[in-house]
Structures are given as structure tokens and as C-alpha cells.
VEXDREN-2710 file (C-alpha; in Angstrom, 1 decimal):
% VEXDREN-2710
k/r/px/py/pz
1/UNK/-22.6/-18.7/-35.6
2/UNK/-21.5/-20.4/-38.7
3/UNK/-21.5/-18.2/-41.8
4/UNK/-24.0/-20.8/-43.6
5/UNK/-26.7/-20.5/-40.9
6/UNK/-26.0/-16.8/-40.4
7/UNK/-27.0/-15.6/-43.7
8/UNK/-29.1/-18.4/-44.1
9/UNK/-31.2/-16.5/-40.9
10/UNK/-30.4/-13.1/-42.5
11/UNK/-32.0/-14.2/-46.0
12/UNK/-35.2/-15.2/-44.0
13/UNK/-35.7/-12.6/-42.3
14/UNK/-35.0/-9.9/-45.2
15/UNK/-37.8/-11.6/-46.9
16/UNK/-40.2/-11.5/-44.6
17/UNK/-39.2/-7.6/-44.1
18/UNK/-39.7/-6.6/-47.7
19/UNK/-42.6/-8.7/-47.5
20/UNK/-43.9/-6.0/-44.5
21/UNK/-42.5/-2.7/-46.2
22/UNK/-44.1/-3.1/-50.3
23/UNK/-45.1/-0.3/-51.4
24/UNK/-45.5/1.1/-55.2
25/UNK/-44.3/3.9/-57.0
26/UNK/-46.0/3.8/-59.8
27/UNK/-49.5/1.8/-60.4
28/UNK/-48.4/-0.8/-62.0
29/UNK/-49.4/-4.7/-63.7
30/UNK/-47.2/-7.4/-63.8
31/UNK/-45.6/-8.8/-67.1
32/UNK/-44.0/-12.0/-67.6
33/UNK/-40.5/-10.1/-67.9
34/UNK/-39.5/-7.9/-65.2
35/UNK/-36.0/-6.9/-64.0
36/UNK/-35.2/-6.7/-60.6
37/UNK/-32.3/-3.9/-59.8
38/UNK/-31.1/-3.8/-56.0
39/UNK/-29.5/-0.7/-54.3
40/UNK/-27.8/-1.7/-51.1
41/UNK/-26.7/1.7/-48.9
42/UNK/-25.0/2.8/-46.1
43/UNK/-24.4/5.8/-44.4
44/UNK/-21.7/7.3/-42.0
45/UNK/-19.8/4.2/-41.1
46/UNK/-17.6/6.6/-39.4
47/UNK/-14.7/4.1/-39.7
48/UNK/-16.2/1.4/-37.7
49/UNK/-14.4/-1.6/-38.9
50/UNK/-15.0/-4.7/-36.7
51/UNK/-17.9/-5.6/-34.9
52/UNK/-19.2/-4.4/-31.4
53/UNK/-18.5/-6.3/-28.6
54/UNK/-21.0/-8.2/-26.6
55/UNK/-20.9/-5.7/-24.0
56/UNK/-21.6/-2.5/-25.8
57/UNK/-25.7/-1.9/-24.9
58/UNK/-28.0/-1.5/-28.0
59/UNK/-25.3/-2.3/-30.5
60/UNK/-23.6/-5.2/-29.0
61/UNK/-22.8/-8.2/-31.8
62/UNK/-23.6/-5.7/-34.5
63/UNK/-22.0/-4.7/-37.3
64/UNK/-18.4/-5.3/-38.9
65/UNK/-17.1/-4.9/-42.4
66/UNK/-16.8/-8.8/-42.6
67/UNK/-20.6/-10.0/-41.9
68/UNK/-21.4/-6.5/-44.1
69/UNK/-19.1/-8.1/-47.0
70/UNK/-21.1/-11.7/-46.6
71/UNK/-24.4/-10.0/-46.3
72/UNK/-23.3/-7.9/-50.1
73/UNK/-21.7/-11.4/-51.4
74/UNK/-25.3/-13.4/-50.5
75/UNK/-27.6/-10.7/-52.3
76/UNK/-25.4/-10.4/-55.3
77/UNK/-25.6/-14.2/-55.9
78/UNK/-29.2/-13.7/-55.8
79/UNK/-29.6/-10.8/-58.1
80/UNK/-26.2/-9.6/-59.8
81/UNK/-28.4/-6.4/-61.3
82/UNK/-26.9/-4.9/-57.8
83/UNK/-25.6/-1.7/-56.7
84/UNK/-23.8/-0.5/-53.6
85/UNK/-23.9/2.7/-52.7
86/UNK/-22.4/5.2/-49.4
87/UNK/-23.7/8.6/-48.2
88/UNK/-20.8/10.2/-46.6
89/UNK/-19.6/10.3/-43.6
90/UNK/-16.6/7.4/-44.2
91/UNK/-13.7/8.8/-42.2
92/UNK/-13.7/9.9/-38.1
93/UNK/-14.9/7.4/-35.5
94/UNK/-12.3/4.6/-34.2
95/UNK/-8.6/4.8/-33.9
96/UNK/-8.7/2.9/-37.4
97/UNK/-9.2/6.4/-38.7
98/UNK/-6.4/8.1/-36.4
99/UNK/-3.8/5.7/-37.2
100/UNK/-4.6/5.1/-40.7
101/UNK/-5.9/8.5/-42.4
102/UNK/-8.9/6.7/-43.8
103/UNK/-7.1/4.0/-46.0
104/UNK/-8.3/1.5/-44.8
105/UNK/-11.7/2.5/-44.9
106/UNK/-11.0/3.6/-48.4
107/UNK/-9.2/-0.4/-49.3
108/UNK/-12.1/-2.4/-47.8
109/UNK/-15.2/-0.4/-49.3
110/UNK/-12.9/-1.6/-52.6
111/UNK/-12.8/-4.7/-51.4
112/UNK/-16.6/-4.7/-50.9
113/UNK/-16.7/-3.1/-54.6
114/UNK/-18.9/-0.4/-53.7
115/UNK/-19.6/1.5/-56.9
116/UNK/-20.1/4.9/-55.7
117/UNK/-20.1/7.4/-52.6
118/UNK/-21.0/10.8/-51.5
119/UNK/-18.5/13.2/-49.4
120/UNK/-19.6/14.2/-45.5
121/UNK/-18.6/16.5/-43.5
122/UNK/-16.5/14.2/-41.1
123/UNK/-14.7/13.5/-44.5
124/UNK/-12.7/16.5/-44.3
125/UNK/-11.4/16.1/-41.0
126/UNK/-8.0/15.6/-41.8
127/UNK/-8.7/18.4/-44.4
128/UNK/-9.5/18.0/-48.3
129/UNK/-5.7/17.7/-49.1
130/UNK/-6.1/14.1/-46.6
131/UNK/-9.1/13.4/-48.3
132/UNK/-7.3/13.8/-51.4
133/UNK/-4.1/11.1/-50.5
134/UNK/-6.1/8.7/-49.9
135/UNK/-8.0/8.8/-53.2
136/UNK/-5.3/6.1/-55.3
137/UNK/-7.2/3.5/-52.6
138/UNK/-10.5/4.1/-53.6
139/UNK/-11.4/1.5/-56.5
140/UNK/-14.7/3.3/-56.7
141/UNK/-15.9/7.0/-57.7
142/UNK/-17.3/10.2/-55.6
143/UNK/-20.0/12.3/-56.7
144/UNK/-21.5/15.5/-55.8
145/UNK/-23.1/18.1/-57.4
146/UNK/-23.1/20.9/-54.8
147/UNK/-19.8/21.0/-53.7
148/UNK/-17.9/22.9/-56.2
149/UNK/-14.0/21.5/-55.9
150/UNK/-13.1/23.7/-59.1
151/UNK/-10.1/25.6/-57.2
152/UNK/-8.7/22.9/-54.8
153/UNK/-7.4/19.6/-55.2
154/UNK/-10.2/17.5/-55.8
155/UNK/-11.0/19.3/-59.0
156/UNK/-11.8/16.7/-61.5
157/UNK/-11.7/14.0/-58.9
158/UNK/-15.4/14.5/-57.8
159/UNK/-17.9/14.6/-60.9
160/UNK/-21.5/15.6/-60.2
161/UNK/-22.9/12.6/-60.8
162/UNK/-22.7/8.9/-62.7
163/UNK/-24.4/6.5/-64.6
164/UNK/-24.1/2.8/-64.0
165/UNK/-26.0/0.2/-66.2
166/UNK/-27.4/-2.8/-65.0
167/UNK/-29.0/-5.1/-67.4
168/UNK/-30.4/-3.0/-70.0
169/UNK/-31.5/-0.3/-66.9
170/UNK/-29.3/2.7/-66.9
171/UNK/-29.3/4.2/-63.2
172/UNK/-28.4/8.0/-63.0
173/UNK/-26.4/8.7/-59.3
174/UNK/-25.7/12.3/-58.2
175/UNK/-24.4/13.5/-54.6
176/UNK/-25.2/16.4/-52.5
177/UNK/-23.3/17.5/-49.4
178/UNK/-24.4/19.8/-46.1
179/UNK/-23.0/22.9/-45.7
180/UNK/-19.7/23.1/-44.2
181/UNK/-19.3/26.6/-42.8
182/UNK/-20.1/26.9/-39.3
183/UNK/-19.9/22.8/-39.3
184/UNK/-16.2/22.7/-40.2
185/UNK/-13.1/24.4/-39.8
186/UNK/-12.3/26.5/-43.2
187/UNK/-8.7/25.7/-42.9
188/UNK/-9.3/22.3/-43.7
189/UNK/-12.2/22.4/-46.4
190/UNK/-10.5/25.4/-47.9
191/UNK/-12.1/26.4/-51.4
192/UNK/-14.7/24.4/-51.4
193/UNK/-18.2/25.9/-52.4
194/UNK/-21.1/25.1/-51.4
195/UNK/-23.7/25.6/-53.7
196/UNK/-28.1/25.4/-53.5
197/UNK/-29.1/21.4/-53.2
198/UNK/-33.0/22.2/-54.5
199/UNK/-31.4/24.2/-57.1
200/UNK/-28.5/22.0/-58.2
201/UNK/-31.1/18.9/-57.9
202/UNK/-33.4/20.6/-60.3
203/UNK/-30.3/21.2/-62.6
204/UNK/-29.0/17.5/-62.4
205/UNK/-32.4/15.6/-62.5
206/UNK/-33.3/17.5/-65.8
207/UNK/-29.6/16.1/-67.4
208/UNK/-30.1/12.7/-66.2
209/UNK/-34.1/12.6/-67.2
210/UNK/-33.9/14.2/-70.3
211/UNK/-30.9/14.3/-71.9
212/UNK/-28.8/11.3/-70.5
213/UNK/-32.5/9.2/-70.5
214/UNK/-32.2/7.4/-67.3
215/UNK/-34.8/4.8/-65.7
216/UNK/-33.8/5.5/-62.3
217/UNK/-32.5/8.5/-60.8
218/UNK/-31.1/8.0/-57.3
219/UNK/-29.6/11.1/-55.0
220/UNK/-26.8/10.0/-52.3
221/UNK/-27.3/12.9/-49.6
222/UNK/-25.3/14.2/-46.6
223/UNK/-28.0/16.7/-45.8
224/UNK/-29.8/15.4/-43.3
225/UNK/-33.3/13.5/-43.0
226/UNK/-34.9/15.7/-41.1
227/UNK/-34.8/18.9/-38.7
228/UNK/-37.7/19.4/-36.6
229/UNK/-36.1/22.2/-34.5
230/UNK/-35.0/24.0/-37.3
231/UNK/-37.6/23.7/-40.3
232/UNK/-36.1/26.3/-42.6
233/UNK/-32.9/24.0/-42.7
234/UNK/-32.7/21.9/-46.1
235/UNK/-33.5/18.3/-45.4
236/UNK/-34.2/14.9/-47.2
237/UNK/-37.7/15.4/-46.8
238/UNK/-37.8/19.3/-48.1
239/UNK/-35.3/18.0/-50.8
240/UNK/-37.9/15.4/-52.1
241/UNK/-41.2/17.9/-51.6
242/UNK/-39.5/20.4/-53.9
243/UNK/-38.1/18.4/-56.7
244/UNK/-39.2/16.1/-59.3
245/UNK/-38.2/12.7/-60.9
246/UNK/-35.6/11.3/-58.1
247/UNK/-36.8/8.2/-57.6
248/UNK/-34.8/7.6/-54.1
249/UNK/-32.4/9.9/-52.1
250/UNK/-30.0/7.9/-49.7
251/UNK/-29.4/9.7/-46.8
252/UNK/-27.1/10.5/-44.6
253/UNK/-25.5/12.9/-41.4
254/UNK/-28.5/12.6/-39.0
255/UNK/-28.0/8.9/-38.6
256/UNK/-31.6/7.9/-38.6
257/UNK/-32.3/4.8/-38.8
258/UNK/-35.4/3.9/-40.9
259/UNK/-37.1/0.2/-40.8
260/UNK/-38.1/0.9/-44.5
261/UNK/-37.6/3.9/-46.5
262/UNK/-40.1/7.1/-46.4
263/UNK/-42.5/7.7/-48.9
264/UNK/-42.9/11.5/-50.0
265/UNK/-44.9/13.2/-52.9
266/UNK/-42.8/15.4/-55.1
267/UNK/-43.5/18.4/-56.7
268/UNK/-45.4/16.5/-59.1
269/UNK/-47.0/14.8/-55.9
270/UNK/-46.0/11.4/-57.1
271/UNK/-44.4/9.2/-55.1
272/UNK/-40.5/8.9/-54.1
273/UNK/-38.4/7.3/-51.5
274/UNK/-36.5/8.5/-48.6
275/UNK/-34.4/6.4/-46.9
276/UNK/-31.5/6.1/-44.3
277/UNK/-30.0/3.1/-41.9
278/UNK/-28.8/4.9/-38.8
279/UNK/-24.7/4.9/-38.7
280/UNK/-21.9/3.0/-37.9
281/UNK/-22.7/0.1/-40.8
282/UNK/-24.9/-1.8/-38.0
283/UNK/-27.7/-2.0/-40.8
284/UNK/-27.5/-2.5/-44.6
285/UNK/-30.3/-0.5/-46.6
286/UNK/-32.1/-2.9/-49.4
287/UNK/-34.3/-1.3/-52.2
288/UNK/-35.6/-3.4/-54.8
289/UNK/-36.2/-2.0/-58.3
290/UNK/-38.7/-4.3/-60.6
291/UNK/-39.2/-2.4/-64.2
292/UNK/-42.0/-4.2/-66.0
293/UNK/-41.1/-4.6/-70.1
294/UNK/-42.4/-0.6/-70.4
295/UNK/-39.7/0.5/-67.9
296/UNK/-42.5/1.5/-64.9
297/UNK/-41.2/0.6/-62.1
298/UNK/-42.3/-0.4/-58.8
299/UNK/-40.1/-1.0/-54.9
300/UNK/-39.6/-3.0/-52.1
301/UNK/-37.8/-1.4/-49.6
302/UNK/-36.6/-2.9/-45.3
303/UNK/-33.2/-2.5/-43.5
304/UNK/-30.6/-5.4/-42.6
305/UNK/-29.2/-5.6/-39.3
306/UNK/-26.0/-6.4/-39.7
END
């Protein structure tokens, strides 16, 4: 397919997907000036680079970092108040990964200008001091508040979280990450400490709603979406029900694909967004962010096949 007609397809069909998955956050009435902000996710690529072959069952002609580039260059054009965003999970997946050590993973999501990611579990297979060489190719930053790096090499190269600003909306991003003992080898994640998500989310969504002022508080997650079989395990969903002002977490590690995002009641039981498109970039997640002239804010939210 030509690369006119194919995103000229895509385009239709996102629209008539956001069309099917509205839904407000806040009540809300339209003014003449709104701003649109878009956040674009994905979530454990797992260092699939081209696209699967006709051949390969559910997820044959799907994906690729090229058609994910063209699908990113066609909704920036149409709103350049847009972010792009990665929950974890880069690294471990194709011989890319094997032969390569994750820079070219690293180089393309550059390329792509993706503004910031979270660290996953399968991050650290080639242990934090690979994780750490192959930082100088990532053009973009890391964030996450409960790993604390403090006495390994990625002290100071992981903050908790970021700000980015976007047309006069300043966007708050913080990262959590799954617990690794028991889920990887010590040897390779070495000092790393892993400290309380609900806690540290309590912690950081206070800084970024009071004292940094942000409009939109977004939390890039490696923790999971959900855990049916063991509910005392921290999830997305017990991560939203226990905190207050995240607006969206971005999920990642259980690769659960979502046609449109989740919507939970917080703490406050108002309403927030959960969200996760599956794995191996075969879907690009689309939330839309309109902020009236008062700064309430209402969503769209669907996934992109890619």
C-alpha cells in the first residue's frame, strides 16, 4: 500500500474510533478556545523493529518502527501540541537486541523523538551497567520515581519525573517500575531499590499538583494492568483506586491490549484513565487532551493498529 493511502485509511479510521471511545473527565462546556494536547504511547516493544510477516497468525502485516514513525509524523502535522511517550520494556525480544545491546532501539525511538520513557524489567537484561552504555543514544529522558539508582550507575541519569510544556499546558510525567527481585537476576540489577509505587505516587503527584502547578499529570507504569490471580499484587487499577490527581497512567509489563483506555474513580472517586496497547509496537495508544480557557479538561481516548 502506498504511504498516501495508508495513513490516509489510518486517519479515517482513528476518527471514527475516538468518535466510539469519548468519554469526560471532568463535566465540562465548550468555549470558543480550547487546546488540544495528544499523548501517543507504547509499551514493551521488546525490540521489535520491522514488521511481521504475512505468515505470522494474529499479528501478520503488523507493526514496524517505519509505518509507527509515519503514523507519529501524520498526527503531529495535525496537532503539534503532541507528546510521545514509552512504558518499559524497550530491550529483549529479536536478535536486534542480541546483536545490538539495545542501540538501536535506543537510536530509532530518537529518531521518532520520543520525549520520555519508563525502565522495565526486560531493561536490565544485559544488566544496569548495559543499560547504562547505551544511554549517549538515547536523545530522550528516563523517569522513575520508585527505583532508587542512588548507589549504581544510573544515579543522576534517571530523575523521578519531568515536565514538558505544550502550548501554554505544562504536563507533569513520572515513572514507576515492578519489582525486580524474584523477577530478575540481582547480579544484573545490582543496587537498585525498589521502593512503595502508592506511596511514591502520593509523594510525586503532590510536587507536581501543588508545588510545580501542572495541568496534566500523567504516570508511565511498568506495573502491570491487572492481576486477577493475585489481587494483593499492585496493579494499574489499584494504583489509580488509591491515589489522587493522575489524570492517565500508561501501562505497561502485562501487555494488554485495551481498545480505549479504562476509566477508574480515584480516591477522590473522580474520574482517571488507565490505559495500555498490548506489546510489540503493533498498536499506537492516542489520548486527546482538550483544556477549555479555565484549564478543565476533558479526553478522547482509541488504540492504532499499526
Amino acid at each position: 500500500m502506498k504511504r498516501r493511502d495508508f495513513i490516509q485509511k489510518v486517519s479515517a479510521g482513528t476518527t471514527a474510533l475516538a468518535a466510539v471511545g469519548s468519554f469526560g473527565l471532568q463535566s465540562f462546556t465548550t468555549k470558543p478556545k480550547t487546546t488540544k494536547i495528544t499523548v501517543l504511547h507504547t509499551n514493551d516493544v521488546h525490540s521489535h523493529i520491522d514488521t511481521f510477516g504475512p505468515d505470522e497468525g494474529r499479528n501478520a502485516n503488523k507493526g514496524g518502527v517505519a509505518r509507527r514513525a509515519s503514523l507519529i509524523d501524520a498526527i503531529r502535522k495535525q496537532n503539534p501540541n503532541t507528546i510521545l511517550l514509552d512504558a518499559g520494556d524497550i530491550f529483549q525480544g529479536t536478535p536486534y537486541f542480541n546483536y545490538y545491546g539495545g542501540e538501536l532501539e535506543f537510536k530509532l525511538m530518537s529518531k521518532l523523538k520520543y520525549d520520555l520513557a519508563t525502565i522495565g524489567n526486560h531493561d536490565f537484561d544485559n544488566g544496569i551497567d548495559g543499560l547504562y552504555a547505551q544511554l549517549p543514544h538515547a536523545d530522550f529522558g528516563f523517569v522513575s520515581a520508585n527505583y532508587n539508582f542512588s548507589n549504581t550507575v544510573m544515579d543522576t541519569h534517571v530523575k523521578p519525573y519531568s515536565i514538558l510544556k505544550k502550548n501554554g499546558i505544562k504536563i507533569g510525567v513520572f515513572g514507576l517500575g515492578i519489582k525486580l527481585e524474584g523477577l530478575v537476576d540481582k547480579k544484573l540489577y545490582k543496587e537498585t531499590k525498589y521502593l512503595d509505587p502508592v506511596e511514591i505516587s502520593q509523594d510525586i503527584t503532590r510536587k507536581l499538583k501543588q508545588d510545580e502547578h501542572c495541568d496534566l499529570i500523567i504516570c508511565l507504569s511498568h506495573l502491570g494492568y491487572n492481576y486477577k490471580r493475585n489481587p494483593n499484587k499492585i496493579c494499574d487499577l489499584k494504583l489509580a483506586r488509591a491515589t489522587k490527581d493522575i489524570d492517565l497512567i500508561i501501562g505497561g509489563h502485562t501487555h494488554t491490549f485495551l481498545p480505549k483506555p479504562t476509566i477508574v474513580k480515584n480516591s477522590e472517586e473522580k474520574n482517571m484513565l488507565v490505559n495500555q496497547v498490548g506489546c510489540y509496537g503493533l498498536y499506537l495508544g492516542q489520548i486527546d487532551f482538550y483544556f477549555d480557557s479555565n484549564k478543565n479538561k476533558t479526553a478522547n481516548g482509541t488504540s492504532i493498529i499499526v
